[in-house]
N, C-alpha and C positions, 0 to 999 in steps of 0.2 A: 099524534104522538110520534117522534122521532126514534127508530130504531139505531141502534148500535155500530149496525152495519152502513145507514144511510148519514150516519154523522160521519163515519171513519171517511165516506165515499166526497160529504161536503168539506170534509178538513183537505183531504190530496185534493181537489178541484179548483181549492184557491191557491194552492201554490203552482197550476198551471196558467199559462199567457191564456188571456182572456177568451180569444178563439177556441181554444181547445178547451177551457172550463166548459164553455158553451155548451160543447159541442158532446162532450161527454153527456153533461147533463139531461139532452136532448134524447140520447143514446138511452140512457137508464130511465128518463122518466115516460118514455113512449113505448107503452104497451106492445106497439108492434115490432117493434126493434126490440123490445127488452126481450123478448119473446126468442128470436134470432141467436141470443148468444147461447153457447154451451153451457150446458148446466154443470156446476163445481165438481158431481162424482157423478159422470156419467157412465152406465155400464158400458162393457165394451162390443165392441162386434164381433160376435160369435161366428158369423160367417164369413167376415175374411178372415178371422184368423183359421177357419178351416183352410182359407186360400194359401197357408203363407203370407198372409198381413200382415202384421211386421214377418219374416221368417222367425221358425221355429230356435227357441232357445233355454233352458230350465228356467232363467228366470219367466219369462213372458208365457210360459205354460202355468207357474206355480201364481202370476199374477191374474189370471184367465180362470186358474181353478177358485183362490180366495173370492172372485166376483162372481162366479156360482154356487160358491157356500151363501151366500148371502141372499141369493133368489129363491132357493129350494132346495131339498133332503136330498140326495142322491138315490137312484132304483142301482142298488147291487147288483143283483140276479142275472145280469144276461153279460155271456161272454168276457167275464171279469172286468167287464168296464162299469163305468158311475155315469149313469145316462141322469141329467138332471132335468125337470119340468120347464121350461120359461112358461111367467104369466103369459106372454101375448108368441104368435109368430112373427119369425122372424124370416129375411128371404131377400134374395138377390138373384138376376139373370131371370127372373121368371121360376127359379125354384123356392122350395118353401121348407121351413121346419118349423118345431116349436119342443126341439130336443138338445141339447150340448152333450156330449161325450167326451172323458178322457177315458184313458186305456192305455196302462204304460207307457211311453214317450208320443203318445197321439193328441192331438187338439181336434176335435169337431164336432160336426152336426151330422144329426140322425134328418137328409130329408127324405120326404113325403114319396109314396112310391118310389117303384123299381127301375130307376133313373140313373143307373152308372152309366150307359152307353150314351145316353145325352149329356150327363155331365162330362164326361170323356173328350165330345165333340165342344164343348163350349172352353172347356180349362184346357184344351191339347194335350190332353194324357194319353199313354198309349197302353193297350192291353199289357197285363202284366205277367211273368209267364208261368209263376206260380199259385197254386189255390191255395197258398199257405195251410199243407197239409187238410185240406178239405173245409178250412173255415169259410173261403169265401169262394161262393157259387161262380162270380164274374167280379172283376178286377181290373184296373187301369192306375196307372201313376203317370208322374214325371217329375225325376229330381231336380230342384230347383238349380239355377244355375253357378257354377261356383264360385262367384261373387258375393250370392247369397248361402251358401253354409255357411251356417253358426258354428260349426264344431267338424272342419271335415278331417280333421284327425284322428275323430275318434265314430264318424259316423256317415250317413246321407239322411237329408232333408227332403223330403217327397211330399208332392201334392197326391193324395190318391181318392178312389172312388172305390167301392167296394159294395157288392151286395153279395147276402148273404143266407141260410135256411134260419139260421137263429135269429134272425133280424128280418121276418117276413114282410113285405110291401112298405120298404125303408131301405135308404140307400145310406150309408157312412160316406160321408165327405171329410177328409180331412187333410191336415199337417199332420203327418207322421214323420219321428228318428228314428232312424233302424242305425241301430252302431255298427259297426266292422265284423263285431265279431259274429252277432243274431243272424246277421248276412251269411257269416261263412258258414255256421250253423245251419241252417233251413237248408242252403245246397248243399251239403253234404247229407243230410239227413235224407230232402229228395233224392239224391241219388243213388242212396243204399237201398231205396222203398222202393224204386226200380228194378220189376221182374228182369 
């Protein structure tokens, strides 16, 4: 029985030169090539985009978040962020997760152990000089380069690593936007907190 999709696929096939009919055809009806092509809605990478994969921007945050609505509930409870489940892990450079996190203008992953200072060393990030008011234990960034902000009018694009007490034997990898003003905000705040 002829499906819908494999007539649409034999109808365009004859209005190509005969070669590339072929050649198509080849393409689709062998198993192991058919295998090869990208699947129609494939989820996305959760780990580069903690890299800045594409760099950070509200839409590509808000497209990252709709395709983890659709894998799993969100876990509220920790540190006002939506840490969501993936069915399987996920994992590049030799580290590993099987977590997504947003958290206000943040994109990432929760990985596996206390691995800031190795991530640090693998993404070129540099210690960062604040604990953000005592949230995070150890900290590294590097704002991407200014080619790459999305928005440097109104903000900075960072790669960061972060580990944390509230996040014990988990490291936060992400793309974070910190705007202008959250910036001038935190140093000034540190520096009144300052005996």
């Amino acid at each position: 029985m002829m499906t819908s999709a494999t007539a649409a696929f034999r109808a365009m096939t004859r209005a190509l030169p005969g070669g590339l009919a072929a050649l198509a055809a080849v393409v689709i009806a062998h198993p192991a090539l058919a295998a090869t092509q990208e699947p129609e809605h494939a989820a996305p990478d959760f780990f580069d985009a903690a890299l800045c994969k594409p760099p950070y921007t509200f839409a590509s945050a808000q497209a990252l978040y709709e395709a983890a609505e659709k894998v799993a509930k969100p876990d509220m409870s920790k540190l006002g962020a939506a840490i969501y489940d993936l069915p399987g892990p996920i994992g590049k450079d030799g580290f590993a997760s099987n977590q997504v996190v947003f958290a206000n203008s943040t994109v990432g992953v929760l990985v596996q152990g206390a691995v800031a200072t190795e991530l640090a060393a693998r993404y070129q990030l540099a210690p960062e000089t604040s604990n953000l008011l005592g949230a995070s234990s150890k900290g590294y960034a590097r704002a991407l380069p200014k080619d790459q902000q999305s928005m440097p009018d109104m903000g900075v694009v960072s790669i960061i690593a972060r580990e944390s007490p509230g996040l014990p034997g988990k490291t936060l990898l992400a793309c974070e936007f910190a705007s202008n003003e959250d910036i001038q905000a935190l140093k000034r705040f540190e520096a009144e907190s300052k005996p």
